[in-house]
C-alpha angles and dihedrals in degrees: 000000000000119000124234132180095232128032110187108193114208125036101217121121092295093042101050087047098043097049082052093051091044091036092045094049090053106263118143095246128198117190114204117186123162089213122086086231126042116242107021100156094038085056089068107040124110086032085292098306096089114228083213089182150315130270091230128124118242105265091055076050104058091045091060090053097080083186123066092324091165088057089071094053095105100039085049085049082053103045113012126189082258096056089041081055098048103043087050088055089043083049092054105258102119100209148214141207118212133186120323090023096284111153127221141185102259086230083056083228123136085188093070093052092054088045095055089052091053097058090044093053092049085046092050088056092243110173101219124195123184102225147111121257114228107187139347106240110225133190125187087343098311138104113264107168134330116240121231113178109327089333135099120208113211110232136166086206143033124202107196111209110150103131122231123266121286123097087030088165076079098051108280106130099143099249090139089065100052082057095058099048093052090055079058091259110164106239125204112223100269110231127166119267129170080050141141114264116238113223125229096218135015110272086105096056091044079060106041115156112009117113124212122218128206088017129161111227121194128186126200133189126191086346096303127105116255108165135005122178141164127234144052128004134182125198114209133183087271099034152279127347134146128105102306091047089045095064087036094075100056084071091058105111125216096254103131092205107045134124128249139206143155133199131200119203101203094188112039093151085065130062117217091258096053087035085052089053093046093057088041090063097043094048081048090058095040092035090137094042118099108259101250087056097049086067096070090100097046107042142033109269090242087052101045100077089042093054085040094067105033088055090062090228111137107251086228111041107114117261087231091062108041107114136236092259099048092050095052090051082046091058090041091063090046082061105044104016104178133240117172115211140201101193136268137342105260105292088251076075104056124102077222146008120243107215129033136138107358117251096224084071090059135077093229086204099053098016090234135147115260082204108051129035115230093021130107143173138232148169128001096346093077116084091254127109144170143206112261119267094097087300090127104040083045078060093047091043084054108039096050094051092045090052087042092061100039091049098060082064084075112053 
């Protein structure tokens, strides 16, 4: 087989970036990817319309990545949001940046950013081959060829850029892992994150369906609060998804016996003293209405019989006659309205993988292997992961350049 000086296994987002760093700047690249087409998975996030970053600076970054955030401060200082922005335009994909700072292809089309990496990569003069990597050949500690089928490929330098293990229908199987773990690499136990929350019960298939706006999610383990956030939530036949429960499980810890809870404030604009008074008013003006039918102007008409019968009021008391205390245990239910939960949907579910290859086996400043010389790490398949929002592409954006550009040290 040929020789190269760079061999970047995976071409996924950090792969395809990292082969046109290392190629541009003229290393002889090799591109190795198991699928018939790069960037599979990368062709279907942000519902297809790829949330590539966020145009935050680093420090609003670090505080949206709940695991090892400060290890990403030099490949941030490498490759910022802002760089990630500007090659993508230089690339030909005009841009735009949402709510909450989350940044689009103008075309909404995660189609035309895969496309623009493939032409940089061809301009680049990336050698590309469609097949699956067996091993990483190693001698005294350092990377000596990758193996495809029954081949080595002679390499000075390896890029690992596999992915974790969620969406594996794309490609993420986990074999960079596997990888990792045979140069002697420490993995953290991968789990999903970014996924949908089971629930323990059946309030969430009663509501199946109906999604909430401007919410207050809380999650509890073991009793104690792990994550609270503010936005959109979707309840679904098995639970709740949608943005907020999303970045609620990547607080989930790996206890295999803890307990789970959530918690949705329905009114967080309101404290319970103004809310009280609200209800108060509108049991007032529907004082000889049955009590399930005073609620139309507070809450959603597919959440008013479930809230009906969690609050022990009868449905049909009349809202004139429910009592002070009942109302005050009523509001109290608007503002923490229960979910039980038994974790996450299986981790083939999840938008990420939480765990991977440990950091302290990892330079932050090169993304290379404090194990083996010659090889590095990028993307998913580090133990670092993000809220969603483009948090987690921006770490795969800047992973892959930092270990593109360290990697050329070694050829």
């Amino acid at each position: 087989m040929d020789s190269y000086d760079i061999a970047v296994i995976g071409g996924g987002a950090a792969g395809m970036l990292a082969a046109a760093i290392c190629a541009e700047n003229g290393a002889r690249t090799l591109l190795l990817e198991r699928n018939k087409v790069l960037g599979k998975k990368l062709r279907i996030t942000g519902k297809g319309r790829c949330n590539l970053t966020n145009n935050c600076d680093t420090d609003e970054f670090i505080s949206n990545v709940p695991h090892n955030g400060k290890f990403l401060y030099g490949a941030l200082s490498r490759f910022s949001p802002k760089d990630t922005m500007d090659l993508f335009e230089k690339l030909g994909v005009p841009l735009k940046t949402e709510r909450g700072n989350r940044v689009f292809p103008v075309s909404n089309k995660a189609g035309d950013v895969c496309d623009s990496l493939e032409k940089y990569i061809s301009s680049a003069g990336v050698e590309i081959i469609h097949t699956s990597v067996r091993r990483i050949i190693t001698e005294n500690r350092s990377i000596k060829a990758v193996r495809i089928r029954e081949e080595d490929i002679p390499c000075k330098a390896a890029i690992i850029c596999t992915g974790g293990l969620s969406y594996p229908q794309t490609g993420s199987t986990g074999d960079g892992l596997r990888m990792a773990a045979e140069t002697g690499h420490r993995i953290t136990e991968p789990k999903a994150s970014l996924a949908p929350l089971e629930e323990n019960g059946s309030v969430c298939k009663e509501l199946a369906g109906l999604t909430l706006k401007n919410i207050r999610l809380s999650l509890f383990e073991d009793e104690k609060k792990v994550f609270e956030d503010f936005g959109e939530l979707l309840f679904t036949h098995f639970g709740l998804s949608g943005p907020t429960a999303l970045s609620a499980s990547a607080h989930i810890s790996r206890k295999n016996d803890a307990s789970l809870r959530t918690e949705i404030d329905l009114k967080p604009a309101l404290d319970e003293i103004t809310l009280d008074k609200r209800v108060l008013s509108d049991f007032g003006k529907y004082a000889n209405s049955d009590f399930i039918n005073s609620l139309k102007d507070l809450l959603p008409k597919k959440l008013i019989p479930v809230t009906v019968g969690l609050s022990g009021i009868a449905a049909h008391e009349k809202a004139g006659s429910v009592t002070k205390e009942q109302r005050h245990g009523f509001v109290k239910l608007l503002k923490a309205f229960p979910v039980a939960i038994t974790g996450t949907r299986p981790i083939d579910e999840a938008v990420i993988t939480s765990g991977g290859v440990s950091i302290k086996d990892i330079d932050p400043r090169t993304m290379r292997s404090k194990l083996i010389s010659g090889l590095y790490f990028a993307g998913e398949v580090i133990d670092v992961d993000a809220y969603t929002g483009g948090f987690n592409l921006q770490i795969a954006w800047s992973t892959a350049f930092t270990a593109g550009e360290s990697g050329l040290e070694d050829i």
